[in-house]
N, CA, C and O atoms as CSV, one atom per row, in Angstrom:
chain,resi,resn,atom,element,x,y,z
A,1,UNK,N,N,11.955,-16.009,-29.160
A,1,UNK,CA,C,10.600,-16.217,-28.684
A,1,UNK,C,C,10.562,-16.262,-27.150
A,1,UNK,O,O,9.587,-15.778,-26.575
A,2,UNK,N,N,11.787,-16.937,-26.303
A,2,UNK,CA,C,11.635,-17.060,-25.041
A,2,UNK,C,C,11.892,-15.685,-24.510
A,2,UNK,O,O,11.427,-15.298,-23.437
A,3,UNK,N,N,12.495,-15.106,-25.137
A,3,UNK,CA,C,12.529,-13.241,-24.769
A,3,UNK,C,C,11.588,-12.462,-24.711
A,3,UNK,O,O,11.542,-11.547,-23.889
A,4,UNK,N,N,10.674,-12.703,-25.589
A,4,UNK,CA,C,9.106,-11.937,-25.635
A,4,UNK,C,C,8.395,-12.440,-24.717
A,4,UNK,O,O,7.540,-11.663,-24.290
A,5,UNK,N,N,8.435,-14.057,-23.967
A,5,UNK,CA,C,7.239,-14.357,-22.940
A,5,UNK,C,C,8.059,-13.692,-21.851
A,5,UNK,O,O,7.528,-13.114,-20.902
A,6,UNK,N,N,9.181,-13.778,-21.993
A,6,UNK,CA,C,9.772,-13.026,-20.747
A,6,UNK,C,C,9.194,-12.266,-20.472
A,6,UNK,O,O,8.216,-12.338,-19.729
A,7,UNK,N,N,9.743,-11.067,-21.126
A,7,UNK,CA,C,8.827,-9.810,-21.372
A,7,UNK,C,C,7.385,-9.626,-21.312
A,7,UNK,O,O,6.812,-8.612,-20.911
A,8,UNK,N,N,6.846,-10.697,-21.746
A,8,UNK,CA,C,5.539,-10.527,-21.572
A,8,UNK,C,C,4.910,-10.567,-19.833
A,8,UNK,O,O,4.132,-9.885,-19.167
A,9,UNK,N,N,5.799,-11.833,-19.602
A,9,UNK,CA,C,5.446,-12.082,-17.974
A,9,UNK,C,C,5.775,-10.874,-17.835
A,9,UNK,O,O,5.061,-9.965,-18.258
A,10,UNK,N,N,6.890,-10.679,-17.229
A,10,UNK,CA,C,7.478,-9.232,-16.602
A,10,UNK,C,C,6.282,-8.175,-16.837
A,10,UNK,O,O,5.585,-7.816,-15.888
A,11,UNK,N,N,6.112,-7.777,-17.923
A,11,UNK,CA,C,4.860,-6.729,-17.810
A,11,UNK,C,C,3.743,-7.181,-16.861
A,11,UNK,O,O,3.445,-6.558,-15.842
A,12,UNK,N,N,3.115,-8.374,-17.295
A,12,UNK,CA,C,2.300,-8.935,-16.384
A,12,UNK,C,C,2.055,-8.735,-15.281
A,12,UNK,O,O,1.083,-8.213,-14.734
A,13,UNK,N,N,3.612,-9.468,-14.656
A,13,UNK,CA,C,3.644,-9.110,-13.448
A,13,UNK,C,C,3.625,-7.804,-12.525
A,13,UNK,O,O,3.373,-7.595,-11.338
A,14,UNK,N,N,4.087,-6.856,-13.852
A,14,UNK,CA,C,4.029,-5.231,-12.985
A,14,UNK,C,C,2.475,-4.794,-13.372
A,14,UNK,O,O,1.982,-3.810,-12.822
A,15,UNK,N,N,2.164,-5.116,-13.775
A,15,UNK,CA,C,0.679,-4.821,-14.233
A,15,UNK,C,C,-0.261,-5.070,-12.851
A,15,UNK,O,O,-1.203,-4.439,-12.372
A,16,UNK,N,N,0.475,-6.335,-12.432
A,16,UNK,CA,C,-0.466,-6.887,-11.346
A,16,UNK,C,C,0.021,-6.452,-9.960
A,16,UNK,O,O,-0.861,-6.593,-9.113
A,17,UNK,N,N,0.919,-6.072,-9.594
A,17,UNK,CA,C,1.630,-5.548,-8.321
A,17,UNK,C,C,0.908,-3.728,-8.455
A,17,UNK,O,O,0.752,-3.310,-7.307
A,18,UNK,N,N,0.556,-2.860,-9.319
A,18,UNK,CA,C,0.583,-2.164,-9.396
A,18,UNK,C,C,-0.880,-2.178,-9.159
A,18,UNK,O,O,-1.313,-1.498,-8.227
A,19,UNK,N,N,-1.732,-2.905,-9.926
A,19,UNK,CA,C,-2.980,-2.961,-9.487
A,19,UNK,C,C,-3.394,-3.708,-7.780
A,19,UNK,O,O,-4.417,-3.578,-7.109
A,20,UNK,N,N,-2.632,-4.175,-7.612
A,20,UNK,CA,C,-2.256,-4.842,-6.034
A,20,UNK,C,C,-2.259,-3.579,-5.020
A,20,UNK,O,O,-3.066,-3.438,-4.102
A,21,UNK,N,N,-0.910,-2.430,-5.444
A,21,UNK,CA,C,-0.740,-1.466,-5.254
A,21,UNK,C,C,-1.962,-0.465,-4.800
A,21,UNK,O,O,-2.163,0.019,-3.686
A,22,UNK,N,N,-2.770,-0.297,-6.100
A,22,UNK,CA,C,-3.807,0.459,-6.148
A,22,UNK,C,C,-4.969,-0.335,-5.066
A,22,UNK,O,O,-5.613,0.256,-4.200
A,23,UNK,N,N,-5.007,-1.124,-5.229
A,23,UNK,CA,C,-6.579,-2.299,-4.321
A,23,UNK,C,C,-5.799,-1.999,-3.183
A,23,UNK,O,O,-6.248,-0.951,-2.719
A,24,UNK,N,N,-4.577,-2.522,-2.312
A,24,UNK,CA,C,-4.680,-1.592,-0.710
A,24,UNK,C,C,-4.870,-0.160,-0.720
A,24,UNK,O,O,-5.919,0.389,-0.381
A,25,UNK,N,N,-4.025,0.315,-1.041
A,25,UNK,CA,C,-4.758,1.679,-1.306
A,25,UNK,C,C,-6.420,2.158,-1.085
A,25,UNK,O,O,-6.886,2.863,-0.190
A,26,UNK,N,N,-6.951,1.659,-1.966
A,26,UNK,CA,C,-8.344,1.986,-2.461
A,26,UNK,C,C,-8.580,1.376,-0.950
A,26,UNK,O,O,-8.806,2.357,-0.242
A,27,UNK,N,N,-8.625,0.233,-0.186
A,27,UNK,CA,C,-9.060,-0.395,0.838
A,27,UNK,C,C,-8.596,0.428,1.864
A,27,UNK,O,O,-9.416,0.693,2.743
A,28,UNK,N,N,-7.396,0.928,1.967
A,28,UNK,CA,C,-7.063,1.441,3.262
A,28,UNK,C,C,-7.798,3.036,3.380
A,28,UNK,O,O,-8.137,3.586,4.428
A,29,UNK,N,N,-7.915,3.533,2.108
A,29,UNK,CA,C,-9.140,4.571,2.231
A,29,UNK,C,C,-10.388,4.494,2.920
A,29,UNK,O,O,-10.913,5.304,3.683
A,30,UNK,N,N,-10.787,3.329,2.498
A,30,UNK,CA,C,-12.245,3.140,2.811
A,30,UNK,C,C,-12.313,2.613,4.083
A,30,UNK,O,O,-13.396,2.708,4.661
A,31,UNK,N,N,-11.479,2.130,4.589
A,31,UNK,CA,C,-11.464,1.508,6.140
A,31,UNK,C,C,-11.187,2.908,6.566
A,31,UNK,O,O,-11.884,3.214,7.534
A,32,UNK,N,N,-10.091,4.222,6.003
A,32,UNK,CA,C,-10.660,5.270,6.816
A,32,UNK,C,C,-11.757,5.922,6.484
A,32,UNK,O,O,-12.320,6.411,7.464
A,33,UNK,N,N,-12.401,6.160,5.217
A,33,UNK,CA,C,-14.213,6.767,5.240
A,33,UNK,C,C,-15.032,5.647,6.338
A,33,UNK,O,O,-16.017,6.036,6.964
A,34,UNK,N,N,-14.602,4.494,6.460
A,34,UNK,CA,C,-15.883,3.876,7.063
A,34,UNK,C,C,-15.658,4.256,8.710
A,34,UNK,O,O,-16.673,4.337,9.402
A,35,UNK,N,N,-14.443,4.470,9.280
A,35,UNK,CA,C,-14.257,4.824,10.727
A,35,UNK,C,C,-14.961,6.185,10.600
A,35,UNK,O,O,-15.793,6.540,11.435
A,36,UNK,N,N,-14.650,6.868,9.646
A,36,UNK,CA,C,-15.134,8.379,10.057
A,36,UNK,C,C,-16.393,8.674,10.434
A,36,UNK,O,O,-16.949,9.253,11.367
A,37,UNK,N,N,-16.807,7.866,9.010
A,37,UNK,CA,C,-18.817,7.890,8.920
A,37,UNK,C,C,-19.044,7.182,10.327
A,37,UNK,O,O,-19.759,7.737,11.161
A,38,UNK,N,N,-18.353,5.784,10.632
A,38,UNK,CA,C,-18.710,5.074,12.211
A,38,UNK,C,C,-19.155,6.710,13.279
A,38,UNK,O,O,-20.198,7.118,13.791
A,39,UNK,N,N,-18.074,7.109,13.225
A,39,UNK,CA,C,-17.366,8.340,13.954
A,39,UNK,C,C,-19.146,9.171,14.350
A,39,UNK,O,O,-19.847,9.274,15.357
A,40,UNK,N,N,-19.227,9.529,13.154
A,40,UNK,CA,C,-20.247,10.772,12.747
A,40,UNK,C,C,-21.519,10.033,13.185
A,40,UNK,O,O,-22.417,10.826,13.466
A,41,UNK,N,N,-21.893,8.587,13.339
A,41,UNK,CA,C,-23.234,7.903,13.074
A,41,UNK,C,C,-23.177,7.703,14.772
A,41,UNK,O,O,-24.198,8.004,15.390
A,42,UNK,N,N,-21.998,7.199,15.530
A,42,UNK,CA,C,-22.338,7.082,16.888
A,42,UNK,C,C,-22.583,8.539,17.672
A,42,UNK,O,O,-23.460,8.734,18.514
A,43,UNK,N,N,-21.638,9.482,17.217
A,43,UNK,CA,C,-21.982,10.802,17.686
A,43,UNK,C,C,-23.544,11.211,17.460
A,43,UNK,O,O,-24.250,11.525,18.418
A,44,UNK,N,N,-23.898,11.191,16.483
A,44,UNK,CA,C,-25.255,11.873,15.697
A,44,UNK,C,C,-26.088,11.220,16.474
A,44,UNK,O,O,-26.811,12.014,17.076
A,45,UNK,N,N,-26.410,9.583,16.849
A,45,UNK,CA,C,-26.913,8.737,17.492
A,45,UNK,C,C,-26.936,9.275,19.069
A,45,UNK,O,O,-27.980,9.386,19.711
A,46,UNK,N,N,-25.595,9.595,19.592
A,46,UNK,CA,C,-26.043,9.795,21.268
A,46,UNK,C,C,-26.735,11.280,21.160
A,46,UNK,O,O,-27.570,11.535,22.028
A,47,UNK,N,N,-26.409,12.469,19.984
A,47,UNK,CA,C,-27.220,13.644,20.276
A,47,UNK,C,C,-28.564,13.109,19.655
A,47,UNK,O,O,-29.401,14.005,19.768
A,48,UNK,N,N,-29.015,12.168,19.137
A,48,UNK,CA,C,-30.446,12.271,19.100
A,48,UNK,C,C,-31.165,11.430,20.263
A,48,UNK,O,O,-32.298,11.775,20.599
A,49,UNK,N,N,-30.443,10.156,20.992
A,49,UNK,CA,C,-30.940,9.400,22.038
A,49,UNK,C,C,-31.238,10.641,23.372
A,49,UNK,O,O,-32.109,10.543,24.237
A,50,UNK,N,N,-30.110,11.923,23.193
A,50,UNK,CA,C,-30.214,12.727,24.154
A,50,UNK,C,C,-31.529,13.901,23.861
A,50,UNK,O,O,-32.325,14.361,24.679
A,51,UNK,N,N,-31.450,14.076,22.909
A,51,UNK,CA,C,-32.383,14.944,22.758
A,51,UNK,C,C,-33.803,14.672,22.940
A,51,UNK,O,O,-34.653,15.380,23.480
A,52,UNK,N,N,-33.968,12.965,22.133
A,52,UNK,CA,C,-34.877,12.458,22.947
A,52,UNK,C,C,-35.574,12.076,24.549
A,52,UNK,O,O,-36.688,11.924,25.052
A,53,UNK,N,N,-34.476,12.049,24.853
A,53,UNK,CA,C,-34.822,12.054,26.230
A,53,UNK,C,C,-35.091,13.208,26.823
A,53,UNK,O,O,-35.983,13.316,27.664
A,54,UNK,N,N,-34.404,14.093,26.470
A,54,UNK,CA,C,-34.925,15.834,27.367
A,54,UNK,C,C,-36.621,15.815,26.492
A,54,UNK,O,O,-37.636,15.891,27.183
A,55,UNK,N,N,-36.695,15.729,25.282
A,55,UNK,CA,C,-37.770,15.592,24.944
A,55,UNK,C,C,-38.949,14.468,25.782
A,55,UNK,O,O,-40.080,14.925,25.948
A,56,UNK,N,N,-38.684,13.140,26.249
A,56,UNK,CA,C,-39.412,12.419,27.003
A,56,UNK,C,C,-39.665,12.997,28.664
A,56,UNK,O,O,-40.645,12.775,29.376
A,57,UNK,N,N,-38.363,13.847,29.008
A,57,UNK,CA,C,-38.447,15.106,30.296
A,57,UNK,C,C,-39.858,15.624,30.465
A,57,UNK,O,O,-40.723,15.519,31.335
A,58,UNK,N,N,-39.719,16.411,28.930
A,58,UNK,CA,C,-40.870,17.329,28.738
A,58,UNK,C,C,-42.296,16.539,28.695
A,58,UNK,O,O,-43.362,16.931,29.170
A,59,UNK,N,N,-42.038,15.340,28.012
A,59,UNK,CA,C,-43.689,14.702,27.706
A,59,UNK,C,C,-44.072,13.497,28.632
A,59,UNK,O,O,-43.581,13.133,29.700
A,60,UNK,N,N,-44.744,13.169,28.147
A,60,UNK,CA,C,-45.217,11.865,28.586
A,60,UNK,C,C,-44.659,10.632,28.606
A,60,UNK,O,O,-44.477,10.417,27.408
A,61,UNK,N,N,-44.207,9.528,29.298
A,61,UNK,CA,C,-43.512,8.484,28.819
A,61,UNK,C,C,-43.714,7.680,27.416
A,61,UNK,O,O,-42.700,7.699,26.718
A,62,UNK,N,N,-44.954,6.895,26.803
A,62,UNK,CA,C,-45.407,6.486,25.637
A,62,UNK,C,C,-44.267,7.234,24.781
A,62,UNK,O,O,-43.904,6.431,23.922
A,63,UNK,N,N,-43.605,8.349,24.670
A,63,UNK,CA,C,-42.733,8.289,23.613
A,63,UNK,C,C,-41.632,7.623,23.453
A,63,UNK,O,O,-41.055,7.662,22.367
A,64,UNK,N,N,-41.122,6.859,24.554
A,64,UNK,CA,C,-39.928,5.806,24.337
A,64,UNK,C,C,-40.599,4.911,24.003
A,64,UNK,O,O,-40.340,4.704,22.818
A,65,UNK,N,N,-41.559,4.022,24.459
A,65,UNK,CA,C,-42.382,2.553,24.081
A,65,UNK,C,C,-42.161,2.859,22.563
A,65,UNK,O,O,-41.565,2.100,21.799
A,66,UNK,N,N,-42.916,4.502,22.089
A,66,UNK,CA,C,-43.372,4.290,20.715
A,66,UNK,C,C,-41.627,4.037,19.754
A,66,UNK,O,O,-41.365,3.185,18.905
A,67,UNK,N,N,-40.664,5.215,20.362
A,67,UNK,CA,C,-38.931,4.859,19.389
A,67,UNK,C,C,-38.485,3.917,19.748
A,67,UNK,O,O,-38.070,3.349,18.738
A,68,UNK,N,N,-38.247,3.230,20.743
A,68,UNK,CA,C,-37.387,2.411,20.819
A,68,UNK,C,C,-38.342,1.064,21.602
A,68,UNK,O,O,-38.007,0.593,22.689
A,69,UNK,N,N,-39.599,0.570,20.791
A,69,UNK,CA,C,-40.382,-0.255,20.478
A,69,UNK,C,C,-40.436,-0.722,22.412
A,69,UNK,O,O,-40.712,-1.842,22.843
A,70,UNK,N,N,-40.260,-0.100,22.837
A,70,UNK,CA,C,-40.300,-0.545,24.339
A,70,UNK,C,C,-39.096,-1.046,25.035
A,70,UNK,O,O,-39.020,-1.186,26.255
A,71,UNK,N,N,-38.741,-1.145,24.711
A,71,UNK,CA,C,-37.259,-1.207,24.898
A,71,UNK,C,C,-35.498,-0.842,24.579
A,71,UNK,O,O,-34.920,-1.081,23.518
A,72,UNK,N,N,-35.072,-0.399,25.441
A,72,UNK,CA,C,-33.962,0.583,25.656
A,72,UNK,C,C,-32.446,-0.198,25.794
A,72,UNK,O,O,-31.424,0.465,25.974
């Protein structure tokens, strides 16, 4: 009988290192999707703050008050 809980732990325990295994894994992925998307959202962000502004070039001021609620 003390041979089978053995055994039983032992599985257990690889059961759980392996799923341990898998959870950094799965985490160290997503810490790199989330830098990338960071990546893509600050880029995308300065070409639209820029575009806006050549656009505010062209117009009237009131279009910054109205995006960025009056303040920059």
């Amino acid at each position: 009988m003390t041979r089978a809980i053995e055994q039983s732990l032992y599985a257990q325990m690889q059961s759980a290192q392996e799923l341990e295994r898998n959870a950094r894994e799965t985490l160290s992925q997503a810490h790199k999707a989330y830098a990338s998307a960071r990546k893509v959202f600050v880029r995308h962000r300065a070409e639209w703050i820029n575009a806006f502004d050549e656009l505010e070039r062209q117009q009237p001021a009131p279009l910054r008050a109205f995006a960025f609620g009056g303040v920059r």
